[in-house]
C-alpha atoms as a printed R data frame, in Angstrom:
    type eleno elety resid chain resno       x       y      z
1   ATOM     1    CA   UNK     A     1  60.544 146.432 70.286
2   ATOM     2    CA   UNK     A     2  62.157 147.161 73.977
3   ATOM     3    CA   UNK     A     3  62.431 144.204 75.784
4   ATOM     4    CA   UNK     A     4  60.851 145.891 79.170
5   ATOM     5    CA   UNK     A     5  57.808 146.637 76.778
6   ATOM     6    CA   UNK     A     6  57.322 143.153 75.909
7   ATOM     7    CA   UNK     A     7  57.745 140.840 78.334
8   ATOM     8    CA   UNK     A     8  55.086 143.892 79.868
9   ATOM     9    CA   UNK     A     9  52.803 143.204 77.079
10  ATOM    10    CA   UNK     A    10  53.243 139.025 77.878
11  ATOM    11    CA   UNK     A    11  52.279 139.663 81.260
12  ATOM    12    CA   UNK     A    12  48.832 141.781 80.759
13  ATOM    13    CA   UNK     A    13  48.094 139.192 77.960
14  ATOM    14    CA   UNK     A    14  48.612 136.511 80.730
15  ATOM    15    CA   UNK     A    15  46.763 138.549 83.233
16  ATOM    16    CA   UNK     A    16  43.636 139.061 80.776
17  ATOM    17    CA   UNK     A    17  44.008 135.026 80.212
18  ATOM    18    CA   UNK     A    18  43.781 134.254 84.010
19  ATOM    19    CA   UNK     A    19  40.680 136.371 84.570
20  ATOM    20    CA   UNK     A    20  38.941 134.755 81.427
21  ATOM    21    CA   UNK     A    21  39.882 131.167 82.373
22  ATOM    22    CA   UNK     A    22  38.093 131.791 85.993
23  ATOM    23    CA   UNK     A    23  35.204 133.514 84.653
24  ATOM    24    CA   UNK     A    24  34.852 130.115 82.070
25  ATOM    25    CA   UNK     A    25  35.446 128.310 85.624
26  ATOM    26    CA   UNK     A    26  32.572 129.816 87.290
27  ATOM    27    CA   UNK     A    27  30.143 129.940 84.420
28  ATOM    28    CA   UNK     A    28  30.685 125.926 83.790
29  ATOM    29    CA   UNK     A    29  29.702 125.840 87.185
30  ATOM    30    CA   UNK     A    30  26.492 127.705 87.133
31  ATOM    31    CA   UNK     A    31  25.330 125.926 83.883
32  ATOM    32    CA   UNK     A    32  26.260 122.680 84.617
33  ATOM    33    CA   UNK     A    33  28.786 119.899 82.758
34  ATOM    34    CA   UNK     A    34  30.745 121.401 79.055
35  ATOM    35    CA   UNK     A    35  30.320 119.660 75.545
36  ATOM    36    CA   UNK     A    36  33.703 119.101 73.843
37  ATOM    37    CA   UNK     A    37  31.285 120.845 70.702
38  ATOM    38    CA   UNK     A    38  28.646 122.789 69.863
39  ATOM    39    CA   UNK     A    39  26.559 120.711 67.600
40  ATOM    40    CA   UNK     A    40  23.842 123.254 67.632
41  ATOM    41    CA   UNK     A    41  25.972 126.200 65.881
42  ATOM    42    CA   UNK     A    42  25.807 123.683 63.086
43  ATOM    43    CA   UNK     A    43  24.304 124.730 59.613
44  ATOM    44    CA   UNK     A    44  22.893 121.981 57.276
45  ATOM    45    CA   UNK     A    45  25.555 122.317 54.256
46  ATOM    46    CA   UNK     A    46  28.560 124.527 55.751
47  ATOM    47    CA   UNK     A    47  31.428 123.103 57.587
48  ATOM    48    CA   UNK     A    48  32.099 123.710 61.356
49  ATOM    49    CA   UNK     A    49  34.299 125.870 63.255
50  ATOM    50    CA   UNK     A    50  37.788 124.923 63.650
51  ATOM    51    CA   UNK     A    51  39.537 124.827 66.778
52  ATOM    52    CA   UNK     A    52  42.946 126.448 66.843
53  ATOM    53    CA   UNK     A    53  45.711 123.051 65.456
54  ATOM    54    CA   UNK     A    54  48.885 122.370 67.057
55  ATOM    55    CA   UNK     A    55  51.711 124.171 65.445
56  ATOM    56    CA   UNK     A    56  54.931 122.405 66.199
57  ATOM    57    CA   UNK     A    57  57.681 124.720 66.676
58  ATOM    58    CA   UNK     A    58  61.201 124.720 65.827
59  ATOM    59    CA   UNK     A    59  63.346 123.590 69.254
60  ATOM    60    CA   UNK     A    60  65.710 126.554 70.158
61  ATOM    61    CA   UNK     A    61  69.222 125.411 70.607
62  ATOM    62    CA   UNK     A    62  71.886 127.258 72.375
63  ATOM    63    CA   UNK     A    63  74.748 128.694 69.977
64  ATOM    64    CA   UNK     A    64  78.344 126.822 70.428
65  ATOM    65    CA   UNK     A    65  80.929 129.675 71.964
66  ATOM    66    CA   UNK     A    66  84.143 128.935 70.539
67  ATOM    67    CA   UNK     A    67  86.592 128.599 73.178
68  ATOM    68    CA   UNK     A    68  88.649 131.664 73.583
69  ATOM    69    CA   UNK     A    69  92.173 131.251 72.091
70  ATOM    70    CA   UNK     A    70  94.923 133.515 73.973
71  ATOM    71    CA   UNK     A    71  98.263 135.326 72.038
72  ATOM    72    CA   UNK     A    72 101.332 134.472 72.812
73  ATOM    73    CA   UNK     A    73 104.731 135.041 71.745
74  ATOM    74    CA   UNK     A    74 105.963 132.692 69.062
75  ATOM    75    CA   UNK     A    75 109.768 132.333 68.920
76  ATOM    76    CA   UNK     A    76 109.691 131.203 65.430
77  ATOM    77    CA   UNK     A    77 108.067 131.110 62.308
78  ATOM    78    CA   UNK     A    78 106.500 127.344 62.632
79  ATOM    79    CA   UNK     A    79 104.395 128.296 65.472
80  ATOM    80    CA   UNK     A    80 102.902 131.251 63.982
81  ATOM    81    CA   UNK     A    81 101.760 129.480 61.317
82  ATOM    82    CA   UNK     A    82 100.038 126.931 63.457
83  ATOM    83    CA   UNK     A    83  98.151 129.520 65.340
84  ATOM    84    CA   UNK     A    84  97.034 131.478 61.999
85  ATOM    85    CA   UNK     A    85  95.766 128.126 61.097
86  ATOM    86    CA   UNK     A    86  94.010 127.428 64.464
87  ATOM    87    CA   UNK     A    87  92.520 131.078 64.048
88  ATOM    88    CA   UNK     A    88  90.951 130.167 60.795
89  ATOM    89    CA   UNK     A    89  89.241 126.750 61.692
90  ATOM    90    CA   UNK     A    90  88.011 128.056 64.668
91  ATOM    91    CA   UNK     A    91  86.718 131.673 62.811
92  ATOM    92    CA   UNK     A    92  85.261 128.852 60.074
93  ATOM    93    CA   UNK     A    93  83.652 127.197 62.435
94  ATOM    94    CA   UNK     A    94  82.172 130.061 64.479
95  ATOM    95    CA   UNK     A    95  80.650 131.303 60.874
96  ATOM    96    CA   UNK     A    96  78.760 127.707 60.237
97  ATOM    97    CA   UNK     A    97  76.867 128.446 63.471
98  ATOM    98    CA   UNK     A    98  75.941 131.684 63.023
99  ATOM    99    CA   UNK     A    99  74.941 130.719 59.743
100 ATOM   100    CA   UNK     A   100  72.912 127.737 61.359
101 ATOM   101    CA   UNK     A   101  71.640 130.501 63.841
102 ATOM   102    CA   UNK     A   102  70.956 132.695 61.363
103 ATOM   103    CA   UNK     A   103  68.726 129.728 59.122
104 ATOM   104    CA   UNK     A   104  67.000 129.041 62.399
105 ATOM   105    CA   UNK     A   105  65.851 132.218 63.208
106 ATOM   106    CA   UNK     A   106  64.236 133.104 59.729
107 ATOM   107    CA   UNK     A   107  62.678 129.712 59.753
108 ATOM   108    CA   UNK     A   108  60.608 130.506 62.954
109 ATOM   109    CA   UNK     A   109  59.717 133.817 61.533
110 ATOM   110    CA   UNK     A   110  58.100 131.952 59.270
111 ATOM   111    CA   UNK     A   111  56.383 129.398 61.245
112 ATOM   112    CA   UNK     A   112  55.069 132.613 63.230
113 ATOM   113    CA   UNK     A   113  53.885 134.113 60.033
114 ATOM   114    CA   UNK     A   114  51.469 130.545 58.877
115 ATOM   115    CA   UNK     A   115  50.722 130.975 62.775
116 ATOM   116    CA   UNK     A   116  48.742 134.422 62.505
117 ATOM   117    CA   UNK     A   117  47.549 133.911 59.122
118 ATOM   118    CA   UNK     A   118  46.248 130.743 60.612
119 ATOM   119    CA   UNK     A   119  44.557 132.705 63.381
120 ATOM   120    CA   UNK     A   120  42.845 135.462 61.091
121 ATOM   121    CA   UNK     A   121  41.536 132.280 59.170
122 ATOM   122    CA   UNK     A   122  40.156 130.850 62.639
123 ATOM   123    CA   UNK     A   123  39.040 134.406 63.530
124 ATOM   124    CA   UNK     A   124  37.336 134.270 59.704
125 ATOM   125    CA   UNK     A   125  35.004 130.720 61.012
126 ATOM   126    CA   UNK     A   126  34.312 131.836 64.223
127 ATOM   127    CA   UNK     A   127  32.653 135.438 63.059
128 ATOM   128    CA   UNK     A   128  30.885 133.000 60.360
129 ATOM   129    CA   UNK     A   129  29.479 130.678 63.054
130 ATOM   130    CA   UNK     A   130  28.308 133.284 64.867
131 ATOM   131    CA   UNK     A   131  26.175 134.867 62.403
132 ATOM   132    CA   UNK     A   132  24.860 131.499 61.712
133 ATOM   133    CA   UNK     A   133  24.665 131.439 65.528
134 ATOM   134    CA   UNK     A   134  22.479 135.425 65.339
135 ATOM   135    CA   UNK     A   135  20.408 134.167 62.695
136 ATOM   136    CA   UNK     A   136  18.985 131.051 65.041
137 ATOM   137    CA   UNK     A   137  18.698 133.466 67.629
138 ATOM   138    CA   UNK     A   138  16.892 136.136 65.428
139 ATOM   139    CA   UNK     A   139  14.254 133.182 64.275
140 ATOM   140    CA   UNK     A   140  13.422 131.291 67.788
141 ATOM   141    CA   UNK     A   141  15.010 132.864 71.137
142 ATOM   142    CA   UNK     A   142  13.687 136.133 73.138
143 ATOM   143    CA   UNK     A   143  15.031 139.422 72.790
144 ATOM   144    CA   UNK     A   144  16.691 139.367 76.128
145 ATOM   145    CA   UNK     A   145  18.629 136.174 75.057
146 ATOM   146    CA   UNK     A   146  19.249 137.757 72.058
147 ATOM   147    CA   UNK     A   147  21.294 140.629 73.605
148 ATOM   148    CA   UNK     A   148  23.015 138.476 75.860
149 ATOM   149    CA   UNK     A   149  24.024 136.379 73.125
150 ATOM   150    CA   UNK     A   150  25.261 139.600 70.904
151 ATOM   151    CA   UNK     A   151  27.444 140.630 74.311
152 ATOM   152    CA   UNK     A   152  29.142 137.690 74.639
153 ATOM   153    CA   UNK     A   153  29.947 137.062 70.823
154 ATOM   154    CA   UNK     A   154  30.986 140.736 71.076
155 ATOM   155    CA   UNK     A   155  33.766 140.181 73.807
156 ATOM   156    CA   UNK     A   156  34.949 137.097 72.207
157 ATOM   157    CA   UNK     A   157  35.351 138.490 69.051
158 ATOM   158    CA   UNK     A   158  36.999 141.426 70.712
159 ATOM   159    CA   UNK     A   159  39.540 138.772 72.807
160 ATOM   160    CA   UNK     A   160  40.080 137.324 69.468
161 ATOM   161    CA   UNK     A   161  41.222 140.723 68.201
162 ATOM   162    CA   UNK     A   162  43.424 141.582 71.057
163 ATOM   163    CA   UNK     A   163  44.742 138.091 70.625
164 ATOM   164    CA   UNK     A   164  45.573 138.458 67.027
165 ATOM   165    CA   UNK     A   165  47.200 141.614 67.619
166 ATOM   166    CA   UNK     A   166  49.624 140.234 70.693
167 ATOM   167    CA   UNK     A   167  50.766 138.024 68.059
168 ATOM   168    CA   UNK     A   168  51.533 140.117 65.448
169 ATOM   169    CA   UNK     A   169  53.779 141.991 68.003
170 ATOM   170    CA   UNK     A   170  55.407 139.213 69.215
171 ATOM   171    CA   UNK     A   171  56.358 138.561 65.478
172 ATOM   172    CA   UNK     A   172  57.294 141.802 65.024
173 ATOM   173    CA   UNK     A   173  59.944 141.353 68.092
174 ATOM   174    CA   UNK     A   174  61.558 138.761 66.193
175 ATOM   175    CA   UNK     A   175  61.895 140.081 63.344
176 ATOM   176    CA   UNK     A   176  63.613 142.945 65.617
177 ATOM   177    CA   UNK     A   177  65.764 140.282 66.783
178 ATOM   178    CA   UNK     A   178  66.613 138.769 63.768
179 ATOM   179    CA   UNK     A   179  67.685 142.162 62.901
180 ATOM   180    CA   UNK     A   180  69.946 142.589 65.573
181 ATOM   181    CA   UNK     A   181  71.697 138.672 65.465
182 ATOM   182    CA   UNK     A   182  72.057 140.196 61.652
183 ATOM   183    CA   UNK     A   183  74.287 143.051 63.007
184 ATOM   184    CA   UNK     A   184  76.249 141.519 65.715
185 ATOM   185    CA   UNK     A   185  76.849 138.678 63.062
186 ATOM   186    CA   UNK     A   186  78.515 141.286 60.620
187 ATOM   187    CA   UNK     A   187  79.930 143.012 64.225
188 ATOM   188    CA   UNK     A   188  82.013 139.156 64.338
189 ATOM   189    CA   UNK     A   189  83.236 139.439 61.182
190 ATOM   190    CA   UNK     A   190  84.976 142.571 61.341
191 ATOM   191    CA   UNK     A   191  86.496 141.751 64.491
192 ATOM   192    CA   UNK     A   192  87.354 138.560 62.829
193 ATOM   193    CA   UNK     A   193  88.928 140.376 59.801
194 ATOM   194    CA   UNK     A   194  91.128 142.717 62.561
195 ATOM   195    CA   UNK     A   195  92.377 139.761 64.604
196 ATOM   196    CA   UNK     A   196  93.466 137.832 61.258
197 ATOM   197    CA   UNK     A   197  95.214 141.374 60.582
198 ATOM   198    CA   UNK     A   198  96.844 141.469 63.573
199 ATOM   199    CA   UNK     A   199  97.903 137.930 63.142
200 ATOM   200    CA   UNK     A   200  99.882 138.362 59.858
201 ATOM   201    CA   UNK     A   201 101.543 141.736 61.379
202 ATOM   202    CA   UNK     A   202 102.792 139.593 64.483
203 ATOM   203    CA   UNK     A   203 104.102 136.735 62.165
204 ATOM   204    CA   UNK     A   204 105.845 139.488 60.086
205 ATOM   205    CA   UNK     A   205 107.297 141.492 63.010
206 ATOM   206    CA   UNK     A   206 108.926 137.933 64.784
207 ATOM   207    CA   UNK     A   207 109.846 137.255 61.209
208 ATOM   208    CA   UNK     A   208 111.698 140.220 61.205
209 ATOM   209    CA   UNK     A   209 112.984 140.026 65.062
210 ATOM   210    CA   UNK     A   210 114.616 136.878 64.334
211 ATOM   211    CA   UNK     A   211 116.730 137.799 61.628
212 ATOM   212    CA   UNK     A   212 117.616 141.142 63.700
213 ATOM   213    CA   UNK     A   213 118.269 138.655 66.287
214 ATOM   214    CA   UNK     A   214 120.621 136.918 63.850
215 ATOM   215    CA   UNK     A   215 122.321 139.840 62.949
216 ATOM   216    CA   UNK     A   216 123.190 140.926 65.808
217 ATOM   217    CA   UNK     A   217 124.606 137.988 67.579
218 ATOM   218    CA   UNK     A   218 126.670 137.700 64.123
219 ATOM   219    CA   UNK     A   219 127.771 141.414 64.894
220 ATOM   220    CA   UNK     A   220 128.504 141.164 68.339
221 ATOM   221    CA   UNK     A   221 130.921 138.142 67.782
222 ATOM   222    CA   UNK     A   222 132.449 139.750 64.703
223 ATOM   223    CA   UNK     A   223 132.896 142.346 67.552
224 ATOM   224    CA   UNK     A   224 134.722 140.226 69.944
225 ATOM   225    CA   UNK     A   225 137.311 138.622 67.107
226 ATOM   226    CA   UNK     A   226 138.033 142.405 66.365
227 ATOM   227    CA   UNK     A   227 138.515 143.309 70.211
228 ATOM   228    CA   UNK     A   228 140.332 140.033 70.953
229 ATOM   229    CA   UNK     A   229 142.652 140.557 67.412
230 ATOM   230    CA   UNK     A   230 143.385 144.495 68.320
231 ATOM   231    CA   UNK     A   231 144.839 142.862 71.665
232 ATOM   232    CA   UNK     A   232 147.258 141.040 69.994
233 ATOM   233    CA   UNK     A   233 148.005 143.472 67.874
234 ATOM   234    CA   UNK     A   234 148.659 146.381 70.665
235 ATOM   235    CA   UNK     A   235 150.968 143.401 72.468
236 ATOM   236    CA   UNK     A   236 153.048 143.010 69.035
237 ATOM   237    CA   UNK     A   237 153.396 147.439 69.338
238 ATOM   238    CA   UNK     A   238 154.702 147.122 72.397
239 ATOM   239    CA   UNK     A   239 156.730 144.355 71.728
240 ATOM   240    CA   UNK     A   240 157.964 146.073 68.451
241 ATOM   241    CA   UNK     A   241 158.495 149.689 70.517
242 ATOM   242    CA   UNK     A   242 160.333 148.178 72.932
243 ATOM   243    CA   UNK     A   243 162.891 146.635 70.017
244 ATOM   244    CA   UNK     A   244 162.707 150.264 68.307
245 ATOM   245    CA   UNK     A   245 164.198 151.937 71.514
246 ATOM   246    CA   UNK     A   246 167.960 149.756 71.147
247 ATOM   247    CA   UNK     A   247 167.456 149.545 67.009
248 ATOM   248    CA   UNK     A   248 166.821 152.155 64.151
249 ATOM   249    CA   UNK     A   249 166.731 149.090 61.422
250 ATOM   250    CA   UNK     A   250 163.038 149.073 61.428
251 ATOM   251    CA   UNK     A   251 161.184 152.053 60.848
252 ATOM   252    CA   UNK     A   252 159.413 151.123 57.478
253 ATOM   253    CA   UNK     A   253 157.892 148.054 59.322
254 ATOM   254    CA   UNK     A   254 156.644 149.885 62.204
255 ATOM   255    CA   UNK     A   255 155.223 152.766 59.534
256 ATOM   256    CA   UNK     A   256 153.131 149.749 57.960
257 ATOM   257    CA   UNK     A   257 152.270 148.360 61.231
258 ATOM   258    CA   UNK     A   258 150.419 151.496 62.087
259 ATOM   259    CA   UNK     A   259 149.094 151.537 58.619
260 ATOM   260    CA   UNK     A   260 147.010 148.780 59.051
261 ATOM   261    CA   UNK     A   261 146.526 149.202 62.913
262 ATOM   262    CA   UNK     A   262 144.646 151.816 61.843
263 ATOM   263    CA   UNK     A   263 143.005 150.743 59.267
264 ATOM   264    CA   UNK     A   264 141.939 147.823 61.633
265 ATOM   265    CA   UNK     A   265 140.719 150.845 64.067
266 ATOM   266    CA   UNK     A   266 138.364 152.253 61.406
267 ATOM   267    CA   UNK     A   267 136.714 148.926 60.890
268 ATOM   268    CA   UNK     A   268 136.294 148.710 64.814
269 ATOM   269    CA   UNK     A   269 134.677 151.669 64.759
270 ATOM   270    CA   UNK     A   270 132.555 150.687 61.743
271 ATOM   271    CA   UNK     A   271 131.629 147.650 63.209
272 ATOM   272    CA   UNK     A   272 130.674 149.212 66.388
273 ATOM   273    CA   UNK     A   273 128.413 151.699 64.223
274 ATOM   274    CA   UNK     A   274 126.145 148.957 62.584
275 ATOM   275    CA   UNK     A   275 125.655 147.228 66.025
276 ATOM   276    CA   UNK     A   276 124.324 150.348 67.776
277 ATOM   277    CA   UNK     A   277 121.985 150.366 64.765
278 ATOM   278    CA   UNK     A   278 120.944 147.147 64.743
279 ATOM   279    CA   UNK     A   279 120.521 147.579 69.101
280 ATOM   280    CA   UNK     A   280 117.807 150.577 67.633
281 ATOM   281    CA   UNK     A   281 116.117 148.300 64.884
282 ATOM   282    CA   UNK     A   282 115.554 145.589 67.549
283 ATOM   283    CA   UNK     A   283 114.231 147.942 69.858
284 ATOM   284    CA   UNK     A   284 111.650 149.720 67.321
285 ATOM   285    CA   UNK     A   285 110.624 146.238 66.523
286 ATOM   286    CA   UNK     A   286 110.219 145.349 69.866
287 ATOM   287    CA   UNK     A   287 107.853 148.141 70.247
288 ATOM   288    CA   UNK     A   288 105.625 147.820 67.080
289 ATOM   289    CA   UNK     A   289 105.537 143.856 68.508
290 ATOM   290    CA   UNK     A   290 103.934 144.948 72.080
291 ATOM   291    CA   UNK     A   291 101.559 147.155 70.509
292 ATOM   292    CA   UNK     A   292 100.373 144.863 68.078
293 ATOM   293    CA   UNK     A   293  99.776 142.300 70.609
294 ATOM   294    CA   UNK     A   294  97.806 145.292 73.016
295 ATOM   295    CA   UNK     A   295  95.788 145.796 69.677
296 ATOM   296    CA   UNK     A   296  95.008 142.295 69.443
297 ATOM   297    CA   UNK     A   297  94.141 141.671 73.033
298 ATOM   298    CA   UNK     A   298  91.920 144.409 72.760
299 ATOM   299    CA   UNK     A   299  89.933 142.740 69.393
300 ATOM   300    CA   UNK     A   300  89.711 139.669 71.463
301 ATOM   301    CA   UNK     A   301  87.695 141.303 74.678
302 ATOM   302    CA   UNK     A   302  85.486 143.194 72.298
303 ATOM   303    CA   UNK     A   303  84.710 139.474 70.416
304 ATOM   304    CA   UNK     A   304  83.593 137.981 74.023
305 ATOM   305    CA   UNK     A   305  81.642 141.230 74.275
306 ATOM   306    CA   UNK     A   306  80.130 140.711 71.330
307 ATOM   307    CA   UNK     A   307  79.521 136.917 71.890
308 ATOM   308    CA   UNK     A   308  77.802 137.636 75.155
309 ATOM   309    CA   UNK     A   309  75.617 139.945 73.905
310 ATOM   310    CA   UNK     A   310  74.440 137.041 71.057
311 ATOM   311    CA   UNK     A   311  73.844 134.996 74.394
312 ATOM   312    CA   UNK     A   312  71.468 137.288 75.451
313 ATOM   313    CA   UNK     A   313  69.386 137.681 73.026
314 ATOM   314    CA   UNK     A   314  69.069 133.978 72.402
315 ATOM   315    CA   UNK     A   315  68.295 133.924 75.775
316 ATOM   316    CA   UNK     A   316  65.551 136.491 75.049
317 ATOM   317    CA   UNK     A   317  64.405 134.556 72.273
318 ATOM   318    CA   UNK     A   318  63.634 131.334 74.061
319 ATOM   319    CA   UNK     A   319  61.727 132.987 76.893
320 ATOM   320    CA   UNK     A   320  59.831 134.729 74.433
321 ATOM   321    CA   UNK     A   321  58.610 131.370 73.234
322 ATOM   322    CA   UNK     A   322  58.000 130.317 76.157
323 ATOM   323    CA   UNK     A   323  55.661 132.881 77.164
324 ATOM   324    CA   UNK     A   324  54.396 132.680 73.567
325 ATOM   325    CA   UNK     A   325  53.491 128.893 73.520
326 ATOM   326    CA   UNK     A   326  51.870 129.087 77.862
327 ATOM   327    CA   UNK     A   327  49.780 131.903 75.762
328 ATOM   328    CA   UNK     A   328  48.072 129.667 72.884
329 ATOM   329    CA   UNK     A   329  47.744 126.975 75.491
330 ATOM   330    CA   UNK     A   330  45.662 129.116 77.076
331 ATOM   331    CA   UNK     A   331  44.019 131.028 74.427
332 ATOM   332    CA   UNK     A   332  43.018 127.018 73.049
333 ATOM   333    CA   UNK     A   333  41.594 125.974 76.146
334 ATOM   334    CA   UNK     A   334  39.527 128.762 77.029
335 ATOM   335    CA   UNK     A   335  38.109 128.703 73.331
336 ATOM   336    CA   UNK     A   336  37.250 125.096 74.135
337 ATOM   337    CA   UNK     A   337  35.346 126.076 77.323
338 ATOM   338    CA   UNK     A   338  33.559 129.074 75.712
339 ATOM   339    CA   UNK     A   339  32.279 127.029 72.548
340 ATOM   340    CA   UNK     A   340  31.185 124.131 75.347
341 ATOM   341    CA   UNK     A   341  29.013 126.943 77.379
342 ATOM   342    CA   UNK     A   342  27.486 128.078 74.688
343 ATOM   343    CA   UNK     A   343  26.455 124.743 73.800
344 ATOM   344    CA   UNK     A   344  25.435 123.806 77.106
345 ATOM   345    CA   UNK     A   345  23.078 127.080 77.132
346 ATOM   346    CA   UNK     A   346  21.339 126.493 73.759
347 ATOM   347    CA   UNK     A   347  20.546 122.953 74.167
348 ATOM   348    CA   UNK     A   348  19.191 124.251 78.148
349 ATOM   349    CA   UNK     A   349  17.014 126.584 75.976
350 ATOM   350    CA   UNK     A   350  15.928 123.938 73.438
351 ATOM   351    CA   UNK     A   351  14.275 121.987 76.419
């Protein structure tokens, strides 16, 4: 049911309640003090009419938000595991009140359901009393009386019917809304399930960060010992050039000198090879980190959307009962003051 439709229906239902309590206002007047009874609808052998009981209701009570946890960036592996942890009591939590919410709900369904069949049973004594009621009226009163009689029975079983049928649409909205807190429950869940996804990807993509991290601070000083060592070793040519231009004694150890010069060259440049690809790695990972963390920033503002929107309809829910409870209050008292009337009237016609 729209919501604009019935809190619409509530208000001509309140409307038609107003105009009926001032019309039993002004008749009391006319006729005089009410009975709390009508002892003269009474039939030797049969049991009386039943006023509406009391139902007691189930207390609405607000749903617990849980506090909205923010992602940051973990620099090691410890403190992502104390946040995945933290995500799952809180998401454990979150389900045993929706569950509660959930138990709630379906529990004043049914209260609502004994409510109307309660009503049709009340509806059931009434039409009984007044065909007792028709019968006296057939056997002793004037035609005129008669009729009058057969009008008024005839709106109040019609009230009755319009009655009956405002409840059964107000339990039909909550059965709508049950419906809905249904949805937006499984809704949670889902987002639930993305944000633990995202969770494990961010612990795995620091995991791996770090030990790029670690490789390439390894790298970058295995860089520096080769830089610093190729300096020496470009001092010790020039040293050993400068002792080749006054001798021609040492031309097999300057051959192996630049033997392994280059051969320390070609390691240089090897080395220098694997950092620029680590430098890549750790950027790619960088990337794949800040898009996770967009994705998961993203699950979390859809989760307060979602959580608002369960505030809302709770919301609904308790006005609805509200309205729903000022209605039977009424519907009770102006039964009372109709069934006093007519008593008042029939025992004025008996003297």
């Amino acid at each position: 049911m729209d919501p604009a439709e019935c809190w619409s229906n509530q208000n001509n239902l309140v409307s038609s309640l107003d105009l009926l309590e001032e019309e039993v206002l002004r008749e009391s007047t006319n006729y005089g003090p009410r009975w709390k009874r009508d002892k003269h609808l009474l039939v030797e052998g049969e049991a009386a009419a039943t006023f509406p009981r009391e139902v007691s209701r189930i207390s609405p009570r607000k749903p617990q938000i849980t506090p909205k946890t923010t992602i940051r960036r973990r620099s090691s592996i410890k403190r992502s595991s104390e946040r995945s942890a933290n995500n799952a009591e809180e998401e454990e939590g979150s389900k045993k009140q929706l569950q509660l919410e959930n138990e709630r709900l379906q529990d004043e369904i049914r209260q609502w359901q004994r409510e109307v069949e309660h009503a049709r049973d009340e509806k059931l004594e009434l039409e009984t009393s007044f065909r007792r009621l028709d019968q006296e009226i057939g056997n002793g009163y004037h035609l005129a009386e008669r009729k009058e009689k057969e009008l008024r029975i005839a709106e109040l079983v019609t009230k009755n019917q319009k009655m009956s049928q405002l409840l059964e649409k107000e339990l039909h909205g909550h059965e709508e809304l049950r419906q809905a807190h249904a949805e937006l429950q499984g809704e949670h869940r889902k987002l639930t399930e993305q944000v633990e996804l995202l969770n494990r990807v961010l612990d795995s993509v620091e995991t791996k960060h770090a030990e790029l991290s670690s490789s390439h601070t390894t790298l970058t000083a295995s860089y520096e010992a080769a830089q610093t060592r190729i300096e020496t070793l470009q001092s010790e040519i020039h040293v050993l050039q400068d002792k080749l231009a006054t001798s021609t004694t040492h031309v097999q150890v300057v051959a192996e000198y630049e033997g392994k010069i280059q051969q320390w060259e070609r390691t240089c440049r090897e080395l220098e090879h694997k950092c620029e690809l680590k430098t890549q790695k750790l950027a790619q990972t960088q990337k794949i980190a800040s898009a996770a963390q967009h994705e998961a920033q993203r699950a979390l503002d859809r989760q307060e959307e979602l959580e608002q929107e369960l505030r809302n309809a709770h919301d609904q829910l308790i006005r609805t009962n509200a309205a729903v409870r000022t209605m039977e209050a009424k519907l009770e008292a102006n039964l009372l003051s109709n069934n006093s009337q007519e008593s008042v009237r029939t025992y004025g016609a008996n003297r």
